[in-house]
C-alpha positions in Angstrom: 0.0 0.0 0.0 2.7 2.4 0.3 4.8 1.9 -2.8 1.4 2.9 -4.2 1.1 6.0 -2.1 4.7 6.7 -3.3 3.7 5.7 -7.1 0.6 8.2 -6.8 2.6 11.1 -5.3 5.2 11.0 -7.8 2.6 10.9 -10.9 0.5 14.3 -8.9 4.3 16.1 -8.9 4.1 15.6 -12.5 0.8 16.7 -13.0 1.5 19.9 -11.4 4.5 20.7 -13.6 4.9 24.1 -15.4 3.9 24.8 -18.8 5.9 24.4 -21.8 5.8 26.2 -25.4 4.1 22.6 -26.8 0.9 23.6 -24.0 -0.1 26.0 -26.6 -1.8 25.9 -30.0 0.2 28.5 -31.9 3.6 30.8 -31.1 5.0 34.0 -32.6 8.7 34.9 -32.8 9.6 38.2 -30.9 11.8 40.7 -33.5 14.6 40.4 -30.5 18.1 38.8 -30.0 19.8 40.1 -27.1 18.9 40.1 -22.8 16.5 43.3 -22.5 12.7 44.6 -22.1 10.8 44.6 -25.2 7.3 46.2 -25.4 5.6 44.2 -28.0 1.7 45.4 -28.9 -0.4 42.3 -29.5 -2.3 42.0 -32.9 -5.5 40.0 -33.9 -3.9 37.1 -34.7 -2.9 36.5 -31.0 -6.7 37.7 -29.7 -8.2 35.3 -32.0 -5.8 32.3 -30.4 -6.8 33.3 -26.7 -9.6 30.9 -24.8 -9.0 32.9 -21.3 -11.2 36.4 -21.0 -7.9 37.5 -18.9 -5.2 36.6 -21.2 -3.8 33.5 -18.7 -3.1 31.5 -21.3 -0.8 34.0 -22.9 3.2 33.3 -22.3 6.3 34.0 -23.0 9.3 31.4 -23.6 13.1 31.4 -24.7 15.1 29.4 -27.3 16.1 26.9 -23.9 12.0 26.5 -23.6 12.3 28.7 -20.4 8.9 30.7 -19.5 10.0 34.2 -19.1 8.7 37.5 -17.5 5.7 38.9 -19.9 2.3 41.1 -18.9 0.6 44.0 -19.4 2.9 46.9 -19.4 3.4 48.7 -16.4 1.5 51.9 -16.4 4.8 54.0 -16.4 5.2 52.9 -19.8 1.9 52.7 -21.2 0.6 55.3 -23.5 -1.6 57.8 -21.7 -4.9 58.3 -22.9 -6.2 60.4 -26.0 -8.1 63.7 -24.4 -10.4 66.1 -26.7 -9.3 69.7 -26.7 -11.2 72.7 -28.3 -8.9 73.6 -31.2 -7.6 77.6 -33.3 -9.7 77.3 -36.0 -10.0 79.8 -39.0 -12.5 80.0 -42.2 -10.5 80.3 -45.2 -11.5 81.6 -48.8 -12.5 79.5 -51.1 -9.8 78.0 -53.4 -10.2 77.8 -57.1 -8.0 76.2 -58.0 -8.2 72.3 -55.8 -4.7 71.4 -57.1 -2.8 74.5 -56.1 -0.1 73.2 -53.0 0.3 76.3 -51.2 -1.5 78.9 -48.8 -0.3 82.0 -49.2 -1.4 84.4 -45.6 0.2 86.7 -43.6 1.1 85.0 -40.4 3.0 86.1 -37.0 3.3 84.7 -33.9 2.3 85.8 -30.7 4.8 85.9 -27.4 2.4 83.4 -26.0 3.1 81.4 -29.3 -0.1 81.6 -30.4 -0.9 82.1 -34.7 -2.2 85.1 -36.1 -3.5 85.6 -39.3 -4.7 87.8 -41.7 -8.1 89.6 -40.4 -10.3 88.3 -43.4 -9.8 84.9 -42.0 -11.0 85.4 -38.3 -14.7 84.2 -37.7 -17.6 84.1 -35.9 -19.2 82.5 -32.7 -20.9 80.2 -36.0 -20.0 79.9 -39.4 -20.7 78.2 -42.3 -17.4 77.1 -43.9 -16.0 75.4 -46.7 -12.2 75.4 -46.1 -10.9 75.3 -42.3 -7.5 76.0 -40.9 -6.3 74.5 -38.1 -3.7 75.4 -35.5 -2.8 72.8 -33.8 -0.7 74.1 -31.0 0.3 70.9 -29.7 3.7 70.0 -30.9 4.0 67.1 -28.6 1.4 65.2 -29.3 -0.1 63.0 -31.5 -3.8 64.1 -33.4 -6.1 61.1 -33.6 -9.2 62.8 -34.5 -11.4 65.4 -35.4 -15.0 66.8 -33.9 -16.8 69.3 -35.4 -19.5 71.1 -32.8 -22.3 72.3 -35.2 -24.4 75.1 -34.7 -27.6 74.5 -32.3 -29.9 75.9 -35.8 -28.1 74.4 -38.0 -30.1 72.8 -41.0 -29.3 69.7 -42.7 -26.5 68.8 -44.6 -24.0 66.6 -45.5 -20.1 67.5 -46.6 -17.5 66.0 -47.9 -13.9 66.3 -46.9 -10.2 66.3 -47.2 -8.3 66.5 -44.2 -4.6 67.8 -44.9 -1.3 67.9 -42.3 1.4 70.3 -42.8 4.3 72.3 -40.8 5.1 75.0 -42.9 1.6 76.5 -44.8 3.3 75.2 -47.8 3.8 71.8 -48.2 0.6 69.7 -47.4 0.0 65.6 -47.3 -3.0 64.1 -47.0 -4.0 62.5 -44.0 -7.5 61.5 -44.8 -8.6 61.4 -48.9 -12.4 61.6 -48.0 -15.0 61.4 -44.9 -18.2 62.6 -44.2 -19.8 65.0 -42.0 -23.4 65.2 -41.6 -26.3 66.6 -39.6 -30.1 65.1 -41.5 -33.4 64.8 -39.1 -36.0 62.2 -39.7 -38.9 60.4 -37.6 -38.1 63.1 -35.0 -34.6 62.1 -34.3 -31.4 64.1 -35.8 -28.6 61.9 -37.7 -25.8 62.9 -36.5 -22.0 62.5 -38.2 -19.3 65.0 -36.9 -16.4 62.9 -35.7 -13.5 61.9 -38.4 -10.6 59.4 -37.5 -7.1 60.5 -38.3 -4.5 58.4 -38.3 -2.1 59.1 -35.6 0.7 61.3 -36.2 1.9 65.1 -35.4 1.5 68.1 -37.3 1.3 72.2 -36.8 -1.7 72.7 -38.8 -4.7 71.1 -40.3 -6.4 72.2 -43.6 -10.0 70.7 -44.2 -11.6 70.9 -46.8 -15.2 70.2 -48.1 -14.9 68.5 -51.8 -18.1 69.6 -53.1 -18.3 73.0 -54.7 -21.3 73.5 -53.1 -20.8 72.1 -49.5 -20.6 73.6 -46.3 -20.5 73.2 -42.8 -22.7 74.6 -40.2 -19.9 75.2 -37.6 -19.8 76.9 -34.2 -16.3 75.1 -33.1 -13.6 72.6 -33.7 -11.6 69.9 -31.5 -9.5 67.4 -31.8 -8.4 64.8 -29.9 -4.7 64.3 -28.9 -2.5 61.9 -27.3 1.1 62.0 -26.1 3.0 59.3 -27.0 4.5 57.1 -23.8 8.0 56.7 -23.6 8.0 53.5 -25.6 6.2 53.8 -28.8 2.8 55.3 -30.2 -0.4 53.7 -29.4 -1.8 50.7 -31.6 -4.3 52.2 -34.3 -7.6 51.5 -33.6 -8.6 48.0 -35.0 -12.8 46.5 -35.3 -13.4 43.0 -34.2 -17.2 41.4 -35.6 -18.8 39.5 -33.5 -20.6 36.7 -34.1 -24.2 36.0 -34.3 -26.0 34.0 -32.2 -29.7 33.7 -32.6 -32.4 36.3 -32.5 -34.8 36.6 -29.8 -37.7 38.9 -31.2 -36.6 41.9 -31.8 -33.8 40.7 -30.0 -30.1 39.5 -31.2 -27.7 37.5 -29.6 -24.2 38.1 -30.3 -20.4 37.0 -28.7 -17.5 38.7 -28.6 -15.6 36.2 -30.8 -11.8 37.7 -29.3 -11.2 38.9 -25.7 -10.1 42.0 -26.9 -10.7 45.3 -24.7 -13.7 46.9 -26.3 -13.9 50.2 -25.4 -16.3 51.3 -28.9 -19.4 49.6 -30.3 -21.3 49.8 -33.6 -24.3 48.8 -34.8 -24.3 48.4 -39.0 -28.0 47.7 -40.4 -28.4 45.6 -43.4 -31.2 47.2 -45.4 -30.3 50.7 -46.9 -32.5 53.3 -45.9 -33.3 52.3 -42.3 -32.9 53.2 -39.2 -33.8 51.4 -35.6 -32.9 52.4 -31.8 -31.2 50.1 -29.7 -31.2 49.2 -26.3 -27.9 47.7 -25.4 -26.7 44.4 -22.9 -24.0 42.1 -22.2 -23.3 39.8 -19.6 -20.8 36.6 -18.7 -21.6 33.3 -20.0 -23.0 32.2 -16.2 -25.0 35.4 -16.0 -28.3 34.8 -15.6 -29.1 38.6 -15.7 -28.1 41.0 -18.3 -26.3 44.4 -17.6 -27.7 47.5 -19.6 -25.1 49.4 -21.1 -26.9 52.0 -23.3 -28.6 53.2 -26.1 -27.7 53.5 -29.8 -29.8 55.2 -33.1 -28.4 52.9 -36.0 -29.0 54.5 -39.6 -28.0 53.4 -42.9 -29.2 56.1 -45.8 -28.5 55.5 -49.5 -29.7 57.8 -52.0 -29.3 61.0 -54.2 -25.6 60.9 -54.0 -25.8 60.3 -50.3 -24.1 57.7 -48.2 -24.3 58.0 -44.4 -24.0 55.4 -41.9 -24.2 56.0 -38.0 -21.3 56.4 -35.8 -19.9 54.5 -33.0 -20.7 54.8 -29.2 -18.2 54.8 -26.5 -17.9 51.9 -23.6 -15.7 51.3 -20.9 -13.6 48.9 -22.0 -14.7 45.4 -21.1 -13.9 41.9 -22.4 -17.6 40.5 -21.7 -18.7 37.6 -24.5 -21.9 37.9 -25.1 -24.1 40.8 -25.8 -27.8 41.7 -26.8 -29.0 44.5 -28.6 -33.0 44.7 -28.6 -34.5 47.4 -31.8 -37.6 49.4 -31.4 -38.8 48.2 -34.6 -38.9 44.7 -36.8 -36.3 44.1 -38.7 -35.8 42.0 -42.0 -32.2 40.8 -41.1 -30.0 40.9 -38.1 -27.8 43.5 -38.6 -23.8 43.6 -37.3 -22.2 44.3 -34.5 -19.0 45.6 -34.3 -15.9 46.3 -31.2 -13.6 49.2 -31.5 -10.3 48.7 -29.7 -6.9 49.5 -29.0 -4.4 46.4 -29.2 -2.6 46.5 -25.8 1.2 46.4 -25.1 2.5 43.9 -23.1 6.2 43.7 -21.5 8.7 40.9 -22.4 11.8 40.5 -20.2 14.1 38.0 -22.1 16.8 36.0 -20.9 19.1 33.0 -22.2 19.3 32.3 -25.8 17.0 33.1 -28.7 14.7 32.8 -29.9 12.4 34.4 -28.0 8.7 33.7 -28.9 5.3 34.2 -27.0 2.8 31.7 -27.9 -1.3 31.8 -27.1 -4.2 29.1 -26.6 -5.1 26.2 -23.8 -7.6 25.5 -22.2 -5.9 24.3 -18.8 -2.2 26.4 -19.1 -1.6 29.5 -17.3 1.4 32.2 -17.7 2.9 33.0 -14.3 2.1 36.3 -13.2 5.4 37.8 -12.1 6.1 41.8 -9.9 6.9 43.4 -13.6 6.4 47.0 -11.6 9.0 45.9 -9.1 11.0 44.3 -12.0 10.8 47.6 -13.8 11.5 50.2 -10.8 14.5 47.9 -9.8 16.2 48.3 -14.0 15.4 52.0 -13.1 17.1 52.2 -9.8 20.4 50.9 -12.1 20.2 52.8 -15.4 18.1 55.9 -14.6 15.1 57.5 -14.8 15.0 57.8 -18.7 15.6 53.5 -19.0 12.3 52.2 -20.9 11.4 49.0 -23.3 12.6 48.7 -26.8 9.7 47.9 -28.8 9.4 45.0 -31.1 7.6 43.2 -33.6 5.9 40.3 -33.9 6.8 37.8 -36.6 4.4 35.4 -38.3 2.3 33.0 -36.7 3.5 29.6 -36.4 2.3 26.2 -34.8 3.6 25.2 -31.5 2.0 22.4 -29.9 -0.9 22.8 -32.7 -4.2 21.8 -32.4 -3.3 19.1 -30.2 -2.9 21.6 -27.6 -6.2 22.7 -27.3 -7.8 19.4 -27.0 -5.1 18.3 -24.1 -6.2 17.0 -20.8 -6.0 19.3 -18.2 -2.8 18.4 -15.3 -5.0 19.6 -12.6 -8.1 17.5 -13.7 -5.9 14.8 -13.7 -4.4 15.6 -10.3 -8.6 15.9 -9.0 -8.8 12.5 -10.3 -6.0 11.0 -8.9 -6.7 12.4 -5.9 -10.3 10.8 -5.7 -8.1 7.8 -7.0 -5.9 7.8 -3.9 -9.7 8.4 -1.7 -11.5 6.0 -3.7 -8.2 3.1 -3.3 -8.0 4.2 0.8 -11.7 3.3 1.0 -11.6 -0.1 -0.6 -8.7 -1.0 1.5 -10.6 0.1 4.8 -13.6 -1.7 3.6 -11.2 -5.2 2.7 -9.9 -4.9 6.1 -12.9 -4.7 7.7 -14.4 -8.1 6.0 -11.5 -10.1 6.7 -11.8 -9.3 10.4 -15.8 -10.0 10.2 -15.0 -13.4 8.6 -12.1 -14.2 11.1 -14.3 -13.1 14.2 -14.8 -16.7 16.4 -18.4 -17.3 16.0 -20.9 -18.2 19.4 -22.2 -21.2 20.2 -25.1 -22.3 18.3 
């Protein structure tokens, strides 16, 4: 009985072994040779390969198979969040001539640093505009979008426009060819488009402009939202996730969040042209019995007389929640999409030992160790200065590791339950042997 006790313990030991690079479906190579801190941004590729809502099985290992130091980065390094700001604007004059490349103006500068420019191009408390100037006025950061704040009486329309970056008022790129900007009431509700998306980067001014001759814009003020870049690299873009449908309920749909990514935006895209629906919004973990209101959206979708104008996207707090149910006031023919706006996050790799260095994603029973990366990061501090930070680097392609085999392996720490019960279930039988021999050895009484 105790070589088996002995047999048992050693076979739970092994059980409760760490996790090696085969554990998981797929890896990725790190772009890194040498000892260091890498910040690497995840992409959708390694979302898609995550079965954990909190990224556990998400590690880290070395050429050797070693697990090494990797989680979310630190908030000392991590980008600090995009803020809106009311921007300088200015109306310009309308140019002739679309493909001439400069702006000729009289500009000075102001002790406070401030632009000035010539007095024909000051405005109102509201104007309706075709070309804007922009001063940005915020050299260290990055612009990420655009919101236009349209005047409270301001009648319907819908504009076209060019959004241009420069630094000098003479040479100009464009930043984004074409968006829309709309304001258009019908069935007592206003449709409302004013935000444009800019790819992240910094410029001193801005130059929109409205690509129909006979477009303009209703506007009372201008802002833009900026970030400053952390100390280890700009900010993923923005990326969309679909999620997939479940079933309808009604005038009910069913959806799940197909990636654990953190949503922080959600869309609703109808399938019929000329529609529109409100939406009351829910999500909830899979052993929720209850759903958790999270708002309301106006989903449009108009088509028609040279018009194309789709509803924008509403702002969450970011979440990782699966499923979700978005309930329309009205029937509808089709289910219509839904759609996650989010930021890929940055994670922090500490390598050691030889190359290469990969990280590698998806299992259903293994789990990254979660290691003091702050204390890690003030200690490298403490011994190369305040200014020390991550290197960042890329992901390479995605590869097999231990494959699909991995995410259909049996689970050490079932096993160890069972064995366990094994160990309870052999004790018991033992007990219960002894006991019967002793009943059928007792000396019986006379008869």
């Amino acid at each position: 009985m105790k070589s088996k006790m002995i047999v048992l313990g050693l076979l739970l030991s092994t059980a409760a072994a760490a996790s090696e690079l085969k554990d998981y479906a797929r890896q990725w190579p790190v772009g890194a040779q040498d000892e260091g801190a890498y910040a690497i941004n995840l992409d959708s590729t390694v979302y898609r390969q995550l079965i954990r809502r909190d990224l556990g099985d998400l590690a880290a290992f070395n050429g050797s198979g070693e697990a090494l130091p990797f989680g979310p980065m630190p908030e000392t390094f991590a980008p600090p969040p995009s803020a809106w700001r009311q921007a300088a604007w200015f109306a310009l004059p309308v140019v002739t001539d679309p493909a001439a490349g400069d702006l000729s103006l009289h500009v000075t500068r102001t002790a406070a640093g401030d632009l000035s420019l010539d007095t024909t191009l000051s405005h109102g408390a509201t104007h309706s505009v075709q070309n804007i100037l922009v001063d940005v006025r915020a050299p260290n950061s990055d612009i990420e979008g655009i919101a236009f704040d349209l005047a409270l009486d301001a009648p319907d329309f819908s504009a076209d426009v060019s959004v241009e970056a420069s630094e000098d008022l003479q040479h100009w790129r464009t930043v984004v060819p074409a968006a829309t900007v709309a304001q258009l009431r019908q069935g007592g509700q206003a449709l409302l488009r004013r935000h444009i998306d800019v790819p992240a980067q910094r410029a001193t001014y801005l130059r929109i402009r409205t690509l129909g001759a006979d477009q303009k814009i209703p506007l009372r003020a201008l802002q833009l939202e900026l970030a400053s870049p952390g100390p280890v690299q700009q900010a993923p873009a923005r990326q969309w996730l679909d999620a997939d449908f479940l079933r309808s309920e009604g005038r009910a749909y069913v959806y799940r969040m197909s990636s654990p990514v953190p949503a922080d935006e959600l869309n609703i895209v109808l399938a019929d042209d000329n529609s529109l629906a409100n939406f009351s919004i829910s999500m909830r973990n899979p052993d929720d019995k209850n759903w958790t209101y999270v708002g309301q959206l106006t989903a449009f979708r108009m088509r028609g007389a040279g018009l194309s104008l789709d509803n924008e996207a509403m702002s969450i707090a970011t979440t990782r929640r699966p499923e979700w149910r978005i309930e329309s006031n009205i029937d509808l023919t089709k289910a219509p999409a839904l759609k996650f706006g989010y930021r890929p996050e940055t994670w922090l790799l500490l390598t050691h030992g030889r190359p290469p260095f990969v990280i590698a994603a998806g299992s259903p029973w293994a789990q990254r160790d979660e290691l003091p990366l702050d204390t890690i990061v003030a200690q490298a501090r403490a011994k190369y200065g305040q200014g020390w930070h991550p290197l960042a680097a890329q992901l390479g392609p995605q590869k097999d590791a231990g494959g699909d085999a991995a995410l259909h392996a049996y689970d050490p720490g079932q096993l160890k339950t069972w064995l366990l019960w094994g160990v309870l279930a052999l004790g018991a039988i033992g007990i219960i042997a002894m006991v019967l021999r002793l009943m059928s050895g007792a000396p019986k009484g006379p008869a």
